[in-house]
N, C-alpha and C positions, 0 to 999 in steps of 0.2 A: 492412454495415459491414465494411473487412477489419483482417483482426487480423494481417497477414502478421508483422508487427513481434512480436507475441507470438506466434509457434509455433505459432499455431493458426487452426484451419480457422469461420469462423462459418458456421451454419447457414444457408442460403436456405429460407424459409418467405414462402409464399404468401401475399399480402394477405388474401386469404378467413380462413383460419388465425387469425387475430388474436381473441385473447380480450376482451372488455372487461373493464375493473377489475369485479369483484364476483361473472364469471361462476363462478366457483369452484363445483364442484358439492357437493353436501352431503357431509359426511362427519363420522367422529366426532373427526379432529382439526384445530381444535384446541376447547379445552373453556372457555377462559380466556387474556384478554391474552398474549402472546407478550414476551419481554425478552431485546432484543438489548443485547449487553456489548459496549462498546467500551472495549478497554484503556488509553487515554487521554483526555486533558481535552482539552473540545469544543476546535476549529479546526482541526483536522489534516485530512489526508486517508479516513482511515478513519471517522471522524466524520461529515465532508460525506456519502462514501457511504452508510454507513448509514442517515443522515437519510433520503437520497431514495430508498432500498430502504422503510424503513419504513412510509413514507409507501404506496407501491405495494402494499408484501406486503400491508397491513393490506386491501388492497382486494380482493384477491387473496381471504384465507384469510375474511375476513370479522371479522375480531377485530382488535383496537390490539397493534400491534407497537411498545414503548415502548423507546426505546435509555436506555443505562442507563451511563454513564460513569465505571468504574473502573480509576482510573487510578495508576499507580506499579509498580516491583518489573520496569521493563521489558516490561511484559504479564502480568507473573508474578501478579499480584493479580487481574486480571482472568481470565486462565487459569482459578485455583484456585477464583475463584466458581461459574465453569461446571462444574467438575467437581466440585463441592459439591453440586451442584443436582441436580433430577432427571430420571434420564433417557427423556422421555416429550416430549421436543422443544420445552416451554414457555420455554427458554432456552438459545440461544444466543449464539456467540460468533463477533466478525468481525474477521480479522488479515491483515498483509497479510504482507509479507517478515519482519517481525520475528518469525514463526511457525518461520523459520531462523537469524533473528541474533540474535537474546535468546538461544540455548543456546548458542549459540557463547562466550559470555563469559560462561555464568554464571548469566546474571540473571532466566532462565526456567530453572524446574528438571526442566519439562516440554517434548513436543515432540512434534508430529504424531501419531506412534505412539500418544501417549496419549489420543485423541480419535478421533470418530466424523467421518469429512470429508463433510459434508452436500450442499455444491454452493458451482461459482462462477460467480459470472454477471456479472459486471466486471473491469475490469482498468484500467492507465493506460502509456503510455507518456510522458509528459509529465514526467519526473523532472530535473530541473534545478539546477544548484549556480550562483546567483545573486551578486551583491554591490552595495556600492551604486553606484550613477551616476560617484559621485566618485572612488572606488577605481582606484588607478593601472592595473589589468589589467581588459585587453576581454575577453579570448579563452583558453582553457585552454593557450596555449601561453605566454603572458604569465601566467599564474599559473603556472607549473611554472617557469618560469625565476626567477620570487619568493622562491619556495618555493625552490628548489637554492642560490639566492643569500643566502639568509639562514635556514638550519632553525628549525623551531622558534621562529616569528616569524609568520607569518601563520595567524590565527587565524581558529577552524572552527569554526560552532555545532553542538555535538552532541549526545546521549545514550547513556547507556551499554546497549548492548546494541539500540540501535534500526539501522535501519537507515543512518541517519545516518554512527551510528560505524563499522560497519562499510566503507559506502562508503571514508571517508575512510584507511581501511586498505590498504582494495584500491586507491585512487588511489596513495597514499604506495608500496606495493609496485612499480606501474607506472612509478613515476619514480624512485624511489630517492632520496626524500625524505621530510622529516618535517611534518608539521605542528603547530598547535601547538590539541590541540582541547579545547575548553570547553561543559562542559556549563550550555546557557544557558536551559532546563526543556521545556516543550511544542515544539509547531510555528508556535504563535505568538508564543510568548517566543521562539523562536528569527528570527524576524521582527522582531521589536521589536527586537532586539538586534543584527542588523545596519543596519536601518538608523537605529538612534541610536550608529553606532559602537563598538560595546561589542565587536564580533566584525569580522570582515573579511567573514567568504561562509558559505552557509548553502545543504544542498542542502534542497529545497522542489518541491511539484507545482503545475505552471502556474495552477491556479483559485484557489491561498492567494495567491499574489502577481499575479496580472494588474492588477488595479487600479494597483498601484504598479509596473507596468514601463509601462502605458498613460501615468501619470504623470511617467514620467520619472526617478522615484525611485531603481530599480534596474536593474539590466541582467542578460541572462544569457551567463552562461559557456562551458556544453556542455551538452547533453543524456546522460543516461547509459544511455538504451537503444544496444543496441550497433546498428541504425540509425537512418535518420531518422525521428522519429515521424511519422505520418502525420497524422493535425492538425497539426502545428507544422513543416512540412517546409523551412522555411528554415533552423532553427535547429543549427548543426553538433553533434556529437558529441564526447565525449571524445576516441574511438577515433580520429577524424578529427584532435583537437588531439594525440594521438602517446599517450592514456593508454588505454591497452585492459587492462579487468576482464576477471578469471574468471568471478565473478557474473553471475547477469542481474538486474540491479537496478529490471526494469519492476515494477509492481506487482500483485500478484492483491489478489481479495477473498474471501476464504474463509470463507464461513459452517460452524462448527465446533460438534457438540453430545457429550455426557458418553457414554462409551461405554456402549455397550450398549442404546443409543435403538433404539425399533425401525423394521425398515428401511419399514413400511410411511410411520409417522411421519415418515421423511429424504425416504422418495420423495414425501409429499405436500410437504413445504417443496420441493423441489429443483422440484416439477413449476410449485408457483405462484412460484417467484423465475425458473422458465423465460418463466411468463406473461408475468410482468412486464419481462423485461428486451426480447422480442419483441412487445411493443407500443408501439406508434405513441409515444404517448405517454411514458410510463416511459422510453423510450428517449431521446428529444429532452432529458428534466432529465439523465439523465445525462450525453450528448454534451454539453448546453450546461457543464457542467461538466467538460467534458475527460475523463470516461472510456468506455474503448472497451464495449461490451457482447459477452459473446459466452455464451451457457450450457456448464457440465460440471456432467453428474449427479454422484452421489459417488464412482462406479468411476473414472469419467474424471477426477475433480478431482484423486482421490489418486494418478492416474497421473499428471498432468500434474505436480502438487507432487515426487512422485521422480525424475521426470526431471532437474527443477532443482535436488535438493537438492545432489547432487556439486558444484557450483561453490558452493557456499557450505561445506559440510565441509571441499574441499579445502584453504580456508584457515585453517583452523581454528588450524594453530599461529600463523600471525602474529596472526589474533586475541586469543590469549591469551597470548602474547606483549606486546601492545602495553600501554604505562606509562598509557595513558588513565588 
């Protein structure tokens, strides 16, 4: 699978190579069920993933990997339960960008540094600012001229501190316009609320909304990876509609535990979410779900998360700037 689109390089591993779910060899961890935190209410995208990690890890480690959905405070409440907990690997934490944009405004009082970065083994490029069918604008060059033509009048489902809000920031900077954004709760209330009118466009990743663009219900706008995704390669770009982010707004998934976990503990999660994301199978639930697979132990995960964090810092005053 290539990852050109995210920055990175995927592994070529041999057919032979291939683990089966369970072959995990004995070890002393883990000792008892595993609880993966997800910092919001089920439908979104970190959600879905985690479900189909769980699913695999549990085959993986030998033990139920239960997700565990605490949601509110921007990730912040979620965050704080992991670093409540103990650090002995029976609970982690899986975030995706919002591990950059909840500090940015606030709403996480914690950030990277405060955590142990375990491993990532997904990602999405499939990032997409949708609206409904009926909505006067096809194309992001028809919504920016909306948008200039009338500020503060088409209306943006968001959340504060997700990455949502932030997008919509970084779009607003690129055009030199304003929007007008509403927080309208989860990823799915933010769905329902576009298309029963209540919102104009809402950005969303391809697998929450395909049913209703198959349907006819919705359409999409731009993609916001800064190329074409490679699954959805028809689908134009912001950058292409004339709005080019600082940010890289693809998605990671970052499995995150309480610092001071030890490392033998990380390398055994990092080794079987490697298992799992390079098998045959694990691999196809994700793909069929639109995300990309590629593994980084935790040396590489937390190199790869610094590399990107500078585009999301750098906007940090308009972030906290903005009247959201």
């Amino acid at each position: 699978m290539k990852l050109a689109n995210l920055g990175i390089v995927s592994a070529v591993v041999a057919a032979g190579m291939f683990a089966e779910p369970g072959a995990a060899s004995a070890q002393e961890f883990p000792t008892k069920p595993i609880q993966l935190i997800v910092p919001t209410r089920p439908g979104g995208d970190i959600d879905l993933n985690a479900r189909i990690l769980s699913k695999h890890l549990a085959n993986q480690l030998s033990e139920a990997v239960v997700v565990v959905n605490v949601a509110g405070g921007g990730g912040n409440i979620g965050s704080h339960k992991l670093l409540d907990s103990e650090a002995d690997g029976h609970t982690l934490l899986m975030l995706n960008t919002v591990l950059f944009t909840s500090p940015l405004v606030g709403a996480m009082d914690v950030d990277i540094d405060d955590f142990d970065v375990v491993t990532i083994g997904t990602y999405s490029d499939t990032n997409m600012w949708v609206t409904r069918t009926e909505s006067p604008f096809n194309t992001v060059e028809e919504l920016t001229a909306a948008v200039l033509a009338a500020p503060n009048t088409i209306t943006y489902a968001a959340t504060v501190g997700a990455p949502s809000h932030v997008q919509a920031i970084a779009y607003e900077d690129a055009i030199g316009g304003d929007l007008k954004k509403i927080d309208t709760g989860s990823g799915s209330d933010k769905i329902v609320a576009t298309l029963t009118g209540q919102v104009d466009l809402l950005t969303t990743n391809y697998p929450l909304i395909r049913d209703f663009l198959a349907k006819g219900d919705m359409k999409v706008l731009g993609m916001l990876s800064k190329e074409r995704s490679s699954l959805l390669p028809d689908l134009p770009t912001f950058k292409e509609g004339g709005a080019e982010f600082g940010p890289d707004f693809n998605m990671f998934y970052v499995l995150l535990a309480p610092k001071g976990t030890p490392e033998s503990v990380k390398a055994d999660i990092s080794d079987a979410v490697k298992a799992v994301v390079e098998h045959p199978a694990a691999a196809k639930d994700f793909e069929d779900a639109y995300f990309t697979v590629g593994h980084l132990d935790g040396p590489a995960a937390l190199e790869y998360l610094k590399a990107i964090e500078p585009g999301f810092t750098a906007i940090k005053d308009l972030v906290t700037s903005d009247k959201f």
